[in-house]
C-alpha positions, 0 to 999 in steps of 0.5 A: 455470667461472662464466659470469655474475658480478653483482658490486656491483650497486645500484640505486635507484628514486627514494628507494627502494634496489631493490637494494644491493651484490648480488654473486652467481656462476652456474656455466656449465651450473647453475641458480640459482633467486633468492627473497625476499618482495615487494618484496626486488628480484629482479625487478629483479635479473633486469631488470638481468641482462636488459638491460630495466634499467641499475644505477646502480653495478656491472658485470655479466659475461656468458661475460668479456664486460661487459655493463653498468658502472654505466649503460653497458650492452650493449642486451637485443637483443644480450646473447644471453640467453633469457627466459620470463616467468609469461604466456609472452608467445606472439603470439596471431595466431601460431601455435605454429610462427611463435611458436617461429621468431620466435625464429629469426634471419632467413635461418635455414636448415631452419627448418620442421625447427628449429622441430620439433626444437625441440617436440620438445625441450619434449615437445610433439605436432608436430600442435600446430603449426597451433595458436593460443596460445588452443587450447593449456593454460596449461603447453602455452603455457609450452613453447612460450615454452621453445621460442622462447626456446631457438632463439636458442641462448642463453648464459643462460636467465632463467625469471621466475616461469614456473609461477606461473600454473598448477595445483599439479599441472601447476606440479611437472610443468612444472617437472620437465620444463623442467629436463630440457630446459635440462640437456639443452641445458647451458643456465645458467638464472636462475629468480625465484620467490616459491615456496620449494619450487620454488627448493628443487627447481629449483636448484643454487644459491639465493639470497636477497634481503631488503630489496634485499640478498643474504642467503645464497646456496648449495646448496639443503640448505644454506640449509635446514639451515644457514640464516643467520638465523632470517628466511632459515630462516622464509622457507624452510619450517616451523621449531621455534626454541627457547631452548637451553644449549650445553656440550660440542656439546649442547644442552639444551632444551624437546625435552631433549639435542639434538646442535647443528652449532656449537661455540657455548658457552652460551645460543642459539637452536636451530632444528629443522625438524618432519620432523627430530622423530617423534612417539612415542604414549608413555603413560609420562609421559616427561620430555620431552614433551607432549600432542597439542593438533590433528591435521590431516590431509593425506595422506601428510603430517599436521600435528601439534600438541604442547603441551610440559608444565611449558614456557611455548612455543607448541604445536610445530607437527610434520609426521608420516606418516599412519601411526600418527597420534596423536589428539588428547589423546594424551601423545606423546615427542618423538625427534629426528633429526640435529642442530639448528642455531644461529644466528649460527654 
């Protein structure tokens, strides 16, 4: 059942179009993480689904209910819809307990009780109640912003790049544990965020924005596999293009004969992601391949760099294991996993 629909959202700053024409809908009970480079208009998207902005043109449904119709629009304050922002936002007079019941209604009965379910819910120590926003970690902080928005009870969440601010470690830990709260709760969540990664592994649904335009929207595997355009599959993660022949569900290539997800006859471009080629130390001089030209370690995931012989490409940038990790100068075989994708299908 979809709970929120966007449907022909505009708006525009002056002679700057923020956005055009957006129509998008969030499943009741789902997460839907919104990326795009700077300036592509997902915060303004998310200000608009707030209420903090009015569109110019199109109307937002909350649960049936229209909550704005061009420049008619229900106030934020009665939209019922939670919001967690990158600074969290916490009073800082406060402590952990009146920041969470500021998000109370007033007269709420057993409010000391709520206010503790409710640090229990983020996975918080009841003993960080008397606490100052100063005395709390970046990610303690975050969950307490959780908490006051949650004790509102509201329809929908809106996460605005929340993690952004914290460490590469904390940032993965938070985010796995504030989708657990939300999913126990059946709270539909709207997450913007310049991480792809994030997106990736947050959401059931992600879409894109380029230039105040929607670009793609759906699953994560299937923007990241099947992604509309070589823009869409860049933004997402690591890719290998290559000029490629079609005939018959084949394609030939620099990397020799790839199975493709199209039924596109003729000259194309494919697109692979590193993880789907395995690098081979192959010393037979095999027809398709090349020699190692840099190794970059990095743990458990390596970069390496293979410059195809006889073929006038760049070197082709692949991410590999640690394992059996060929040095440079090594001739290597490329083997391919899976299919390629083509553009434009």
């Amino acid at each position: 059942m979809t709970l929120l629909t966007i449907a022909g959202i505009g708006k525009r700053y002056g002679h700057v179009q923020a956005l055009e024409s957006i129509s998008l809908d969030v499943a009741a009970g789902s997460r839907t993480a919104v990326v795009g480079p700077s300036g592509s208009g997902k915060t303004t998207l998310l200000r608009i689904i707030a209420g903090f902005e009015q569109p110019d043109v199109g109307r937002v449904t909350l649960d049936d209910e229209l909550l704005a119709d061009g420049p008619a629009a229900v106030p934020a304050h009665k939209r019922g819809i939670g919001i967690v922002s990158q600074e969290g936002a916490l009073f800082p007079h406060l402590d952990v307990a009146d920041n969470i019941g500021f998000g109370f209604q007033r007269g709420t009965p057993d409010r000391n009780k709520r206010i503790a379910e409710l640090l229990d819910m983020v996975e918080l120590d009841r003993n960080m109640l008397t606490r100052r926003p100063h005395q709390l970690s970046g990610g303690q902080q975050q969950r307490v912003a959780l908490a006051r928005a949650l004790g509102r009870k509201p329809r929908l969440m809106l996460l605005d790049e929340p993690f952004s601010a914290l460490d590469t470690g904390l940032r993965e830990n938070m985010r796995k544990a504030v989708a657990r709260v939300l999913q126990a709760a059946g709270i539909t969540t709207i997450l913007v965020t310049h991480d792809q990664a994030e997106a990736l592994s947050f959401a059931d649904q992600v879409a894109v924005l380029r230039e105040g335009r929607l670009i793609q929207a759906g699953s994560p595997q299937s923007l990241y596999l099947h992604p509309q355009d070589r823009e869409t599959a860049l933004f997402l993660g690591d890719a290998v293009m290559l000029p490629a022949i079609i005939k018959n569900g084949f394609a030939d290539c620099a990397l020799g004969r790839v199975a493709v997800d199209s039924g596109h006859q003729g000259k194309v471009e494919i697109m692979l992601r590193p993880e789907q080629i395995r690098v081979v130390t192959d010393d037979s001089e095999p027809k398709y391949g090349g020699r190692v030209v840099e190794v970059e370690f990095g743990g458990a995931t390596c970069t390496v760099a293979v410059s195809l012989e006889g073929v006038a490409l760049p070197p082709i940038l692949i991410k590999t294991s640690s394992v059996a990790l060929p040095e440079r100068g090594d001739r290597v075989r490329l083997d391919i996993a899976g299919k390629a994708h083509v553009f434009g299908r």
